[in-house]
Phi, psi and omega in degrees: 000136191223142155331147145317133142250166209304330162286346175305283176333304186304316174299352212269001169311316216268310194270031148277330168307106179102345177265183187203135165289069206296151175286137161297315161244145191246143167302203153237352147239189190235176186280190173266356090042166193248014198203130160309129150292161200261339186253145195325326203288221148229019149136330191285162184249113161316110179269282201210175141225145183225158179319123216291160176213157105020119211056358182276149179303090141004268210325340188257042152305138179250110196294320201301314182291335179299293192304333164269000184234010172065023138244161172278150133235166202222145156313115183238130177238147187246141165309125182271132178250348196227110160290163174246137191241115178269108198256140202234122154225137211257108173251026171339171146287320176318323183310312178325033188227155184168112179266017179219229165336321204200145131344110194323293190291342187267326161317287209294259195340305192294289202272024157287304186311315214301281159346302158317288232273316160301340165267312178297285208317293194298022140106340159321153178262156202213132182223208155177146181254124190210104180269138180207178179311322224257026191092200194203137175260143156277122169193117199320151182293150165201171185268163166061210193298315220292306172316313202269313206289318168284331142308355164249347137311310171302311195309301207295323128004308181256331203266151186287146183251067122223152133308164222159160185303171148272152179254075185342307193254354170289341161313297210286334202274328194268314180317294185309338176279297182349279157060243178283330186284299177278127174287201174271114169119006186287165166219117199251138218213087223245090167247143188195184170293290193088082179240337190224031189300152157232181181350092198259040183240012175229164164065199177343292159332284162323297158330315197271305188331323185257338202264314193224152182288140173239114206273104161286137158268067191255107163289108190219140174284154191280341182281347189280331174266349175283348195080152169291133152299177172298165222031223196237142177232141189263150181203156149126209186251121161026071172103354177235044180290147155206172179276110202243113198250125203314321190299296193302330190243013165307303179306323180278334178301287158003276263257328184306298158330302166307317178289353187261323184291004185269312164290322156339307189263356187265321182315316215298336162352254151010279171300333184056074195224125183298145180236132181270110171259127181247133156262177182263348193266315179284159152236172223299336170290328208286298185304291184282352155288330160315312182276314168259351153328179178291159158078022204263322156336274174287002146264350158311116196283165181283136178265162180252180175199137176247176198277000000 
């Protein structure tokens, strides 16, 4: 099993091709925009102001300049044509593991490009949050190739080649940068295991819940849900080995498992957000052509969502 490399990514345009980010909530009307808008609002973006004329809607005056300067002027907005597709990805060193096809972080690598490659094609800016051992990169939404081609540097860059310690706090550490950055009408595209998920009414999460729509990626191996077979296995990371013996520890392994997929589906909850299960034994076109592809809309059942 080998890292990607950075052209591997770049090709991965050609299997993006025919897919699409349908918007999760739709407005009730629509822009002249390539997208329902996502906000409460009505879709616009602040251009400029000039001076009331005769038909402009009384509703955009903008009082303060009317009162400073002793005329009315009014407010002009242009249609947003381009959503910010925010993609947050978690390269933890733990990720370094994969007992079939592929590597956790090496999924997680492919279908960030994959994502990426898909949103610019749907005419989207493309940005991206990416926490790993080595700290978290920023990098701003943008359009077309300008966007996609240094995220996918960064990707190819940041993912771990070894095993490692965990970066206990970095998911939760990239939430917060986030954050403040997706605005209202954003769309955040968030993949990891969710192995160090905590709490999801707090921090981060929260902040994102009312503000941008948000899409789960949970990258997962088969063995973390079948348990270790019988006998004895050696496991863990660089300088912390021990000895596992399968009969003995399945059950606290099961029970462990439930608890993370449970959280896992209480964020999607949370979020009202569709969640994507990626395996590591498939590979990576197969899972999100499924999901984003034609008709993929009307095979999703309707979620329901409580208060």
């Amino acid at each position: 099993m080998i890292v990607p490399e950075l052209a591997e990514l770049i090709a991965l345009r050609g299997s993006a091709q025919g897919l699409a980010l349908a918007p999760q909530r739709r407005a009730r009307e629509l822009t002249a925009g390539a997208h329902a808008s996502a906000h409460r609002g009505r879709g616009l973006e602040f251009q400029e102001v000039r001076q009331y004329v005769a038909g402009d809607d009384p509703r955009t005056i903008d009082w303060r300049v009317t009162a400073r300067r002793g005329r009315p002027h009014t407010k002009l907005f242009r249609e947003e044509r381009e959503r910010p597709i925010w993609l947050l990805v978690d390269l933890d060193p733990t990720l370094f593991f994969g007992s079939r096809r592929q590597l956790k972080s090496v999924a997680i690598v492919r279908a960030a490009a994959l994502l990426a490659w898909v949103a610019a094609l749907g005419g989207d800016r493309v940005g991206a949050v990416i926490a790993g051992a080595g700290g978290r990169r920023v990098l701003p939404p943008r359009s077309r190739d300008a966007g996609v081609l240094p995220l996918l540097a960064a990707l190819h860059e940041l993912q771990p080649r070894a095993p490692g310690r965990s970066a206990t706090h970095a998911l939760s550490d990239a939430l917060d940068a986030l954050a403040p950055l997706a605005r209202s009408g954003s769309v955040v595209l968030a993949l990891s295991d969710f192995a160090a998920l905590g709490p999801v009414r707090e921090g981060g999460w929260s902040a994102l819940a009312g503000r941008a729509d948000c899409r789960l990626f949970w990258v997962v191996d088969p063995l973390e849900e079948q348990a270790l077979p019988n006998g004895l296995f050696r496991a863990g990371v660089p300088g912390r080995v021990r000895l596992l013996e399968g009969a003995r520890v399945r059950s606290h392994w099961l029970a462990s498992w439930r608890e993370r997929a449970e959280r896992v589906r209480a964020l999607a909850g949370f979020l009202c957000a569709p969640l994507t299960r990626i395996d590591t034994s498939q590979p990576v076109e197969e899972a999100l052509g499924r999901e984003l592809g034609p008709g993929a809309a009307r095979r999703r059942p309707p979620r329901s969502v409580t208060a």
